[in-house]
C-alpha angles and dihedrals in degrees: 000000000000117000092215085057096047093044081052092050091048105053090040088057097051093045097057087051094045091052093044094055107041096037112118123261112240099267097052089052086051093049086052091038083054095042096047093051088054096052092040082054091054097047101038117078123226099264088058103059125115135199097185120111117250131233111243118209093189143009094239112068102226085043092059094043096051092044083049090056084052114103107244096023089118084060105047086047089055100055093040089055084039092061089038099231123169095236135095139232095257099049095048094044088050087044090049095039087047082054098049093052101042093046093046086059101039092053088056096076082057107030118044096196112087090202092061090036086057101041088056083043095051090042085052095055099046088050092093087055092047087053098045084055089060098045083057087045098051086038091054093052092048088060088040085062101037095049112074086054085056104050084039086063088046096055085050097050090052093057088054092056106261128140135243094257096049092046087049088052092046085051089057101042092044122033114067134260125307097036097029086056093048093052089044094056078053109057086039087065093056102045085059087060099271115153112251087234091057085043097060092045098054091048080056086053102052087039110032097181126136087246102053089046089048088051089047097040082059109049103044084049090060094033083060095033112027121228133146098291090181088067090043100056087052091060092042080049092055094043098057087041089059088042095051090048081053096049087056103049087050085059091053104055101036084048094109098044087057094044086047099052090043086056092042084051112048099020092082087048096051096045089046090062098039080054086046096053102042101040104016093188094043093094094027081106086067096067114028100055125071092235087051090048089052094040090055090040087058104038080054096049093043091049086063107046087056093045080064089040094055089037096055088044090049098041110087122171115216 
């Protein structure tokens, strides 16, 4: 075993102890919370406040103010508010850092290079991160889907006198989850006093798809400048409608590229394992010499370059 993993293991280890049994309970993080609130009160002048509710990375309040200091952790933030996972920032950075450095240790009782040991660590730990993107992704097709019924319903709920307001809240009560939560959250946001142009854009924000843009595009054009909305949201209707015929066809017939490059990118690994297994000493050779160590550097570095390649071929807007 390295002595620089199993330092790393070590000090990871103490540290999440040490932060499980000296975090605060929950009403000694409300007291700090309250008193925090009332410093920040004294200290902040009239034109500063904010009523606006904060986004919170992390449930300890040291903890939130040092992840918020971290490059990227606005991203992260977004797509974990984008899949709509009850977790924040701080528990999911500690869980990823914990499995880098376990799988890094653990890889170095089958692979001797500690270059190779660090790069699967570090793809281990971003794997949460990997799975929360295809919960958005997933998330995201499901609206897709879902949408052209919605703004269908709201067409029709024009035409039978109703208001903007009270469509956007029929949306929400009718049509299923996701759609129906996120105009939920909508109407919810306007029913607290929130503008129905910053409503729409936070519903963008939370769901940053071409047919969402092309809903809300609609509605705040013909909220400025007038026009039949009802009519409007029939021909954005039939447009996502068109786009979404499109979007399966593409599938179809790039089908076999993706299939193909699933197939280039995971069938090494897999037969690297199956040789492992069986002959544990047959691909030592790989990485104990200097020529093994290049030849997997670069098979690395050329499995990547046609994972792009099949990526950009395969990936068609519409």
């Amino acid at each position: 075993m390295s002595p620089v993993i199993l330092f790393l293991l070590l000090l990871a280890l103490s540290f999440g102890v040490a932060f499980y049994f000296l975090r605060p309970t929950r009403a000694e993080t409300a007291v700090q919370q309250q008193l925090a609130n009332i410093e920040e009160s004294r200290t902040t002048t009239v034109a500063g406040t904010t009523i606006l509710k904060q986004q919170k990375q992390s449930s300890t309040l040291w903890l939130d103010e040092v992840i918020k200091q971290f490059p990227g952790s606005t991203a992260l933030s977004q797509l974990i508010r984008q899949s709509r996972q009850k977790v924040n920032l701080g528990s999911l950075v500690i869980f990823s850092l914990l499995a880098t450095v376990i799988a890094s240790w653990l890889a170095t009782s089958m692979i001797p290079s500690f270059a190779l040991s660090l790069c699967l660590g570090v793809a281990v730990g971003l794997s949460p991160i990997l799975y929360l993107y295809t919960l958005r992704e997933v998330r995201f097709r499901r609206i897709e889907a879902l949408l052209p019924e919605a703004v269908d319903l709201m067409a029709r709920g024009l035409r039978a006198g109703h208001g903007v307001g009270a469509v956007l809240e029929m949306v929400g009560q009718e049509v299923a989850d996701p759609v129906g939560l996120e105009f939920r959250s909508m109407t919810e946001e306007q029913n607290l006093g929130l503008p129905l142009r910053e409503a729409m854009l936070n519903l963008l924000d939370r769901v940053p798809i071409d047919d969402v843009r092309f809903l809300a595009t609609a509605i705040l054009l013909q909220k400025e400048t007038g026009g039949n909305l009802a009519l409007i949201l029939d021909k954005t209707a039939s447009v996502m409608r068109e786009r979404s015929r499109l979007r399966g066809q593409l599938r179809i017939y790039t089908a076999q590229g993706r299939i193909t490059g699933w197939i280039l990118c995971f069938a090494p690994f897999v037969l690297f394992g199956l040789i492992n297994i069986t002959n544990r000493n047959y691909e030592r050779a790989l990485f104990t010499t200097p020529m093994g160590l290049h030849m997997v550097y670069g098979a690395l570095g050329l499995m990547a370059v046609g994972v792009l390649i099949i990526r950009h071929v395969v990936s068609i807007k519409v």
